[in-house]
C-alpha positions, 0 to 999 in steps of 0.5 A, a space after each residue: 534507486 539502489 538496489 538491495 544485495 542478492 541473498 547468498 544461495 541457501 542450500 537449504 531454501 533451494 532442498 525445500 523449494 524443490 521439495 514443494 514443486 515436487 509435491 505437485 507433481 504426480 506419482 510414477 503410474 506404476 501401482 505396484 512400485 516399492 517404497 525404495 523406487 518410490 523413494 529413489 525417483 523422489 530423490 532424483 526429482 528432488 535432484 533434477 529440480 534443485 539443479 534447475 533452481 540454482 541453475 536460474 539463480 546463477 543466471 539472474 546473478 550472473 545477469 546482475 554483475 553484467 549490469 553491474 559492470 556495464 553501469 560502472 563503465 559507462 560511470 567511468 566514461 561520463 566521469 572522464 568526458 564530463 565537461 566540469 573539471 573533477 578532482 579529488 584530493 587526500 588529507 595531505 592536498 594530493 591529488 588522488 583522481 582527476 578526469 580529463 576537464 581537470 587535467 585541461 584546466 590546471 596542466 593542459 591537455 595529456 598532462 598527469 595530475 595523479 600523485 601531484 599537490 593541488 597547490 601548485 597549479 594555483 598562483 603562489 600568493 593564493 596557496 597558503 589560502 587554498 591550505 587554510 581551506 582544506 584544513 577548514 573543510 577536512 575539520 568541519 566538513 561542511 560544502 564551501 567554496 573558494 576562488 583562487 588565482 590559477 598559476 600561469 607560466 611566465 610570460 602566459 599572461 599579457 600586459 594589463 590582464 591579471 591570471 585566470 581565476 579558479 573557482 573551486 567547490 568541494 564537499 568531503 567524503 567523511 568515510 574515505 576522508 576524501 575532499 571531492 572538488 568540482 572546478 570552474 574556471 571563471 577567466 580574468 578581470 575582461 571576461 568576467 566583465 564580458 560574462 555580466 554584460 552576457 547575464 544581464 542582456 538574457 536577464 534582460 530579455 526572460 518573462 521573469 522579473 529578476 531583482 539584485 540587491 546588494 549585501 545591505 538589501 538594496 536594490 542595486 540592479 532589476 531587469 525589463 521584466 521587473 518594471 512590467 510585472 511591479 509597474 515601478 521603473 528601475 530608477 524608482 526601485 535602485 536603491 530602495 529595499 524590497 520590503 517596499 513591493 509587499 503588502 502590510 500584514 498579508 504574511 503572518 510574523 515573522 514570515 520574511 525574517 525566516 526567509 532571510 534567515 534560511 537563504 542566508 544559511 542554506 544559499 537558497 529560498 523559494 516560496 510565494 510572497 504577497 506583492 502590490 503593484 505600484 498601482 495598487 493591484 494585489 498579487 502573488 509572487 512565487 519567489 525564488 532567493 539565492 546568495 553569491 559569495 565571496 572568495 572568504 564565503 561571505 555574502 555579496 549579493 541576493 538575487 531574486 527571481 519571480 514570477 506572477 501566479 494570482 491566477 495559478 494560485 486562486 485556481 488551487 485556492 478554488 480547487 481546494 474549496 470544491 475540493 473541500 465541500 466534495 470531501 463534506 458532501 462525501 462525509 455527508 453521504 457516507 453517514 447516510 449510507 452508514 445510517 442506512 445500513 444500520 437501518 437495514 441491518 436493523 431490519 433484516 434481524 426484525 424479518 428474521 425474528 418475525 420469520 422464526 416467530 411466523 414460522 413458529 406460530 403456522 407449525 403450532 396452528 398445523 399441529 393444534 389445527 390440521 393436526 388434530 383433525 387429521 387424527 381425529 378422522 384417523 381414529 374414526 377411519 380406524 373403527 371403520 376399518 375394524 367393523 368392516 374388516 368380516 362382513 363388508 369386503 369392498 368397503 373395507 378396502 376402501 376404508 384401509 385404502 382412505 387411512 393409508 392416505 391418512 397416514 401418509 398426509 399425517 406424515 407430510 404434515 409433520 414433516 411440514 412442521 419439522 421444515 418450519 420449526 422443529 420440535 426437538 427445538 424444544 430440547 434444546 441445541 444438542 438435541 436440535 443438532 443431532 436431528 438435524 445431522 441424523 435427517 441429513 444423513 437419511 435424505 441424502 445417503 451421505 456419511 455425517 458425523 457430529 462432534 459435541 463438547 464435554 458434559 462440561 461444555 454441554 451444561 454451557 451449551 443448555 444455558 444459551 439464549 433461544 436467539 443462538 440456539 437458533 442462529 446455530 440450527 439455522 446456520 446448520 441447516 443451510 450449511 448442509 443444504 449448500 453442502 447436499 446441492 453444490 459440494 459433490 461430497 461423501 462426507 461431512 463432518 460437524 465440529 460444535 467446540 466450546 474453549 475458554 468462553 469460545 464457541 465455534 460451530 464449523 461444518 467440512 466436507 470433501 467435496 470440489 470445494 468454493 472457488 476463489 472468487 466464491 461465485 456461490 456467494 454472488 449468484 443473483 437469487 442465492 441469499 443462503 450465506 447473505 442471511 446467515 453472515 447477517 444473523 451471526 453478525 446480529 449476534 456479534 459473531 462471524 463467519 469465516 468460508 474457506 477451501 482446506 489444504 486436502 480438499 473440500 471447504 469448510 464453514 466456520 461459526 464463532 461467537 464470544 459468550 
């Protein structure tokens, strides 16, 4: 994989990242230091840490060229040691780079190539063929290949034996306008005839059934594997085009024509073809179909080379169907839990609304109910309070001491039914609102400041519906709770905005903040912020919990009226 070029060093990016890493560090201890000390120790640290940046990225480009340059060395070493011949030849036909197995085959060992026409290592009759090559090859640019007799000195070659023949592959580099050539040296007439006889014996002896036909697509030639994997013997498949090993209509039209016509184009197909045995057994071929070529570029022979996957190939099929059905299962189960979800969606907003209804209702009872009652004892405790007051000293006491009970559970009641639900609901949001951050602020010492939109926004705000007044309040509520019992704060600020039909409630502090993994939020019996995600989302708004930059966390609401 190539690896991208390193970015030049930006002065610019090194002042800035030295600048943030010296923003993390602490300022000197010495309190009564002066702004042009404080100033000066800031530029030196600056300094020390810029220094240091474009020290390491020196280092790892330095280390880069290393590798770079050992890469190229060992390139350079495997290109001359290679054991193919390798040339490359200009527009003209010289000779512009060669490794040692080139100079070997077409000067012998130690002899340059260098500045030479490739030409003149061929034999003189083949040299006006090898110029009609290039020019093709530096006109087109397409791969080719040529065969080509090597020139051999008078007298190299022995009676009876034509010269050594030279294959040569070459492919163009259009951007150096360079022909890169890759030469083999595939011997005379005697050792080609002993190198057959060598691929047939292998061809012979591999678990794979090797067939060869000829430039007409008949079988001239099949191996021992061919015979036992088909059940054809070699005289009944010479011959014969190998249409006749397939099963009619078992590929869709059209299937074996593309086949032919990609390796004969590309030199090269492979894929599963579907067979019959010659006792009638199906099976499934993976085939793989190469050419051979002349020295002109036409096509002599195909050669095809399978093997029997039935088993491999219905082991995938079956994978494929469990596959599948575990993909439907899935899809099955998925709706469910989606169905389920929503259904638990569904009723956690009913047990909220009959949560506000029921709390509601046993504040309305404590008021009509006990409320009453105590008020009504409380009069009478007061006319007895008054009576007694000059002729009945100790009964007085008790008297003053029963109504002072009275008052104080007067007070426990009202501030029972102000948990429940308090009446300043009745109001409306804005007043609900500064309720609850004046009784915040009360219980717990701590400094809270609310911020209201505009008598524009809070016209808006007097219009929404009971369900978001709720959802606000309550939001507000365990917010302030969450910030009084984890936060460790001094100060909280409350922010209702309202822009461009845009309302969002967000609740800040700085305190310790929330950890990254938020464990607050995954406490087994804490469902504060799980009850309140699930109320904003009922009201199609979200909720969004966040650390900031100066400390603290802040609790953001939002919904689109």
């Amino acid at each position: 994989m190539k690896k991208p070029p390193r970015p030049e060093l930006d002065p610019a990016q090194l002042r800035a990242a030295a600048e943030h890493a010296v923003a993390r560090y602490p300022l000197p201890p010495a309190p009564d230091a002066g702004s042009d000390e404080l100033r000066h120790w800031h530029e030196l640290q600056v300094s020390q840490i810029e220094l240091d940046l474009q020290s390491e990225a020196l280092a790892e480009l330095q280390t880069e060229r290393d590798q770079a340059s050992a890469l190229h060395a060992r390139y350079a070493a495997l290109y001359e040691q290679a054991p193919a011949g390798y040339v490359s030849l200009n527009h003209s036909g010289y000779i512009t780079r060669a490794n040692l197995a080139a100079a070997e085959l077409l000067a012998g060992a130690g002899a340059p190539l260098l500045g030479k026409r490739l030409e003149q290592f061929v034999a003189p009759t083949a040299q006006a063929e090898l110029r009609r090559f290039l020019q093709r090859l530096f006109d087109s640019g397409e791969r080719a290949a040529l065969e080509v007799l090597l020139f051999e000195p008078p007298g190299a070659v022995r009676t009876g034996e034509e010269p050594r023949r030279l294959r040569i592959e070459a492919n163009l580099d259009a951007g150096a306008q360079t022909c890169r050539m890759i030469l083999t040296d595939v011997g005379n007439a005697s050792l080609r005839d002993a190198a057959r006889l060598r691929a047939m014996q292998v061809l012979s002896n591999i678990n794979e059934g090797v067939l060869v036909c000829d430039a007409d697509l008949n079988i001239v030639s099949v191996n021992h594997a061919f015979t036992q994997l088909t059940g054809y013997a070699a005289e009944e498949a010479l011959g014969r085009n190998p249409r006749f090993l397939g099963r009619a209509g078992a590929h869709p039209p059209g299937y074996h024509a593309a086949a032919l016509a990609q390796v004969r184009l590309q030199g090269r197909w492979q894929g599963d073809v579907f067979n019959r045995r010659r006792d009638g057994t199906p099976y499934v071929a993976s085939m793989s179909l190469t050419v051979i070529r002349d020295g002109e570029g036409a096509i002599t022979h195909y050669i095809g080379v399978f093997s029997d996957v039935t088993a491999q190939r219905d082991a995938e099929a079956a994978l494929q169907r469990w596959s599948a059905e575990l993909d439907a299962r899935v899809a099955a189960r998925t709706a469910e839990l989606t169905a389920s979800r929503e259904e638990l969606r569904e009723l956690a907003e009913h047990l909220e609304t009959v949560k506000e209804d029921e709390r509601k209702r046993i504040a309305r009872d404590i008021h009509d109910e006990l409320g009453q009652n105590l008020l009504a004892l409380r009069i009478d405790l007061s006319m007895l309070n008054a009576r007694t007051a000059g002729s009945h000293g100790l009964l007085h006491q008790r008297v003053s001491a029963a109504l002072e009970n009275v008052d104080a559970t007067i007070r426990s009641v009202r501030g029972i039914m102000n948990e429940l639900r308090p009446a300043v609901l009745d109001l409306g949001v804005q007043a609900a609102l500064e309720w609850q951050a004046a009784e915040f602020a009360r219980r717990t010492g701590l400094a809270c400041a609310l911020t209201l939109p505009d008598a524009a926004g809070l016209a808006t705000l007097a219009g929404l519906s009971p369900d978001m007044q709720i959802v606000l309040f309550r939001s507000l509520q365990e917010a302030l709770n969450n910030v009084r019992r984890h936060a460790h704060a001094r100060r909280v600020n409350i922010v209702l905005s309202l822009r461009a039909g845009h309302l969002a409630l967000s609740v800040s502090d700085d305190g310790v903040g929330i950890g990254l993994q938020q464990p607050e939020r995954r406490k087994p019996e804490s469902f504060g912020l799980i009850g309140m995600n699930q109320r904003v989302a009922a009201l199609g708004g979200r909720l969004e919990i966040c650390n900031q930059p100066s400390g603290g966390c802040r609790l953001t609401l939002s919904f689109d009226l």
